[in-house]
N, C-alpha and C positions, 0 to 999 in steps of 0.2 A: 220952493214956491210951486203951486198945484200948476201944470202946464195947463194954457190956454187953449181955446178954440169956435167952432161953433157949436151950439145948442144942441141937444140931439135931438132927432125929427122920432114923436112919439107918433106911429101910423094907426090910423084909424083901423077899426075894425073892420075884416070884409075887405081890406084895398087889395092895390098890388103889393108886391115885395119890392125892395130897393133895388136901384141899381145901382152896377161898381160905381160910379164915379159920385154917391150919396153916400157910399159907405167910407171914400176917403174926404169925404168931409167931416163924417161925425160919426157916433153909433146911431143904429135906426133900432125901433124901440116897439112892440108891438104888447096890451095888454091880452089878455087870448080868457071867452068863459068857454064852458063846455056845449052851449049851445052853438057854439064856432065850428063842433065836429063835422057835420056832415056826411051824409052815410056813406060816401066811400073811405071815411076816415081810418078803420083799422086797416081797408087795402093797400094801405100807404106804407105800415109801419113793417121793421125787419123782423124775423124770427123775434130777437132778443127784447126788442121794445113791445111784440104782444105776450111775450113770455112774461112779463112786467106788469103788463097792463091787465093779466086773465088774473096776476098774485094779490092786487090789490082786492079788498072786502068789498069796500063801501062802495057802490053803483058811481056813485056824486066822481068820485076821486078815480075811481077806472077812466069816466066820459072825459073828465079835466084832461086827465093823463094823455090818453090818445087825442083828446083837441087840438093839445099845445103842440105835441110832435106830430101830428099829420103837418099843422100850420107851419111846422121848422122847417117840413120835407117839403111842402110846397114852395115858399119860401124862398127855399135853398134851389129847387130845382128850375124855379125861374132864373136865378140869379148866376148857376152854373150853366143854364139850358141844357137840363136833362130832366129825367123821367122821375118825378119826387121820389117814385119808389125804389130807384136805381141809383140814391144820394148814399154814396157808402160813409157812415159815419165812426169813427174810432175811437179809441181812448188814448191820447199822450203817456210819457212816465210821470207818474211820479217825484216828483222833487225833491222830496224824501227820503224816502227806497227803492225810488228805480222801479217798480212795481207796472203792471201795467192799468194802473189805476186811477189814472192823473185825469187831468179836463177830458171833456168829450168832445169831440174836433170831427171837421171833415175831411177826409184822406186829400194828402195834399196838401194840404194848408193852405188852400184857396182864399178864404173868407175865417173868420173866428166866430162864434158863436156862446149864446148861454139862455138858460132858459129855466124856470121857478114854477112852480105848482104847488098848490096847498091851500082846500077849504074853500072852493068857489073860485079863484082867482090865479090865474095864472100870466106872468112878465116874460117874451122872449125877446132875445139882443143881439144883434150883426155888427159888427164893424171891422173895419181894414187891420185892427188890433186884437192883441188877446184883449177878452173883454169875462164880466162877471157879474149876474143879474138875479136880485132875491126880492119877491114879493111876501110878506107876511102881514096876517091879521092885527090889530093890535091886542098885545092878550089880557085878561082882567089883571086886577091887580097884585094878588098874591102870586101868580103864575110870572108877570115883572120882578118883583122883588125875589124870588127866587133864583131865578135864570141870571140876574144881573150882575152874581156872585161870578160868573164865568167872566166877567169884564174886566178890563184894564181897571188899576184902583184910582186914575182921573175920570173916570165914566164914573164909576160906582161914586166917587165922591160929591159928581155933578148931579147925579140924579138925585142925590140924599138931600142935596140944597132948594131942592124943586119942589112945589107944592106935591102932597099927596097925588091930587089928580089929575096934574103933568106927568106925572112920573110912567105911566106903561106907555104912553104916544113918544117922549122922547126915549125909553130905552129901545122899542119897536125902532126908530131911526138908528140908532145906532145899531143893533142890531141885524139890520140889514146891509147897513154899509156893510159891518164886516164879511157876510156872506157873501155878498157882493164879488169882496175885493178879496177874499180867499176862495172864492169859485175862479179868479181869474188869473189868481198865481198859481192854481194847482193846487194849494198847502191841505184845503180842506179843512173843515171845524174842530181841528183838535184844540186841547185846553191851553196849551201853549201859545198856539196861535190868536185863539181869543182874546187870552188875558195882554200878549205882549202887544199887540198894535193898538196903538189909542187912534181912534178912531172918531172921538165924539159924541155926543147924543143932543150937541145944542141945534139951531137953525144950519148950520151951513158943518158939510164935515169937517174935521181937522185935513191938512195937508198931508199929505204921501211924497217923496223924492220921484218922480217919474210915472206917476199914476193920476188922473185922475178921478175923484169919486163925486156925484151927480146925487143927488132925492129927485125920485123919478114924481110928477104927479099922478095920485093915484084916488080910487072914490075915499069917501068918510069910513074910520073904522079899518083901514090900512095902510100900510109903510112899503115903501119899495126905494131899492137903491141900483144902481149902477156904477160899476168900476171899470175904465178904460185905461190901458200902457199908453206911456207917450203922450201923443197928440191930441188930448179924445178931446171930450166936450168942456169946455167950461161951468160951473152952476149957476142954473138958473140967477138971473138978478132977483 
């Protein structure tokens, strides 16, 4: 049974950050556009995050880029009190291979963290839990039925049942769950991972043993999900 809880507090834009005792309530949930940066925004980020953010082409997708992670470092650095730019962040293993390529965490393992970018719109996510947060467009339709091969074959079978122009809005949900919820084991997008978790693509996700998974709301025209361990939030009624 998906474990219970409270809702997760989706924060307005512009606010403060959460505090501990908000984040063992639930995840706290923040949508992030590029016009969030603020021009001390790249003062914020470490070598490796503007070494990232100078590789990206498109202007649109650099500004996202550093928006959402200045908003992490501040964020964080209310929430630790420290200096955003002084938030040393890391990478876990691997669950796989041991690698050092797993989630990106804050040293310490003070707080959990996740965070999505892509095409105008970016989802970042706090909680007392590991946690896993993917925001995506929803995509035309050939670009759906394509992608949708990488699915569990009760997805693929659910969407086949679904009018033509249902079909990219609920694989877009599904879709994200999984990202979501393999941003926050670590596992990452491989094909094995896609295809084996069923995951869903109806109204509400399928259940996980010890996970909960959330449809964050988000404007027309995108999907976003949320994966919390343990205790997290319950979905929306």
């Amino acid at each position: 049974m998906t474990p219970t809880g409270p809702a997760p507090h989706l924060a307005p834009a512009g606010g403060p950050g959460p505090r501990a005792a908000e984040l063992a309530r639930g995840p706290w949930l923040r949508l992030v556009t590029a016009e969030a940066q603020g021009e001390d925004g790249v003062a914020l980020l470490d070598a490796r995050e503007r070494q990232r953010a100078a590789a990206l082409r498109r202007p649109a997708d650099r500004a996202l880029y550093i928006a959402v992670h200045a908003e992490l470092r501040r964020v964080l650095g209310g929430l630790l009190d420290t200096a955003p730019d002084a938030v040393e962040l890391v990478r876990l293993a691997c669950p796989g291979c041991g690698g050092p390529h797993g989630r990106p965490a804050v040293a310490g393992g003070a707080v959990h963290f996740s965070l999505a970018h892509g095409d105008g719109l970016a989802l970042l996510g706090l909680a007392a839990d590991p946690i896993g947060v993917d925001v995506e467009r929803v995509p035309g339709a050939r670009l759906a039925a394509d992608a949708s091969a990488a699915l569990h074959p009760a997805e693929r079978a659910a969407l086949a049942h679904l009018p033509a122009d249902a079909r990219p809005a609920a694989f877009a949900r599904c879709w994200t769950r999984k990202e979501a919820y393999l941003k926050a084991t670590g596992e990452g997008l491989s094909g094995a991972a896609l295809h084996g978790r069923h995951l869903g693509c109806g109204p509400r996700p399928e259940p996980v043993p010890g996970w909960t998974l959330i449809d964050v709301p988000v404007p027309g025209g995108w999907a976003a999900a949320c994966a919390v361990r343990g205790r997290g939030a319950a979905p929306p009624p």
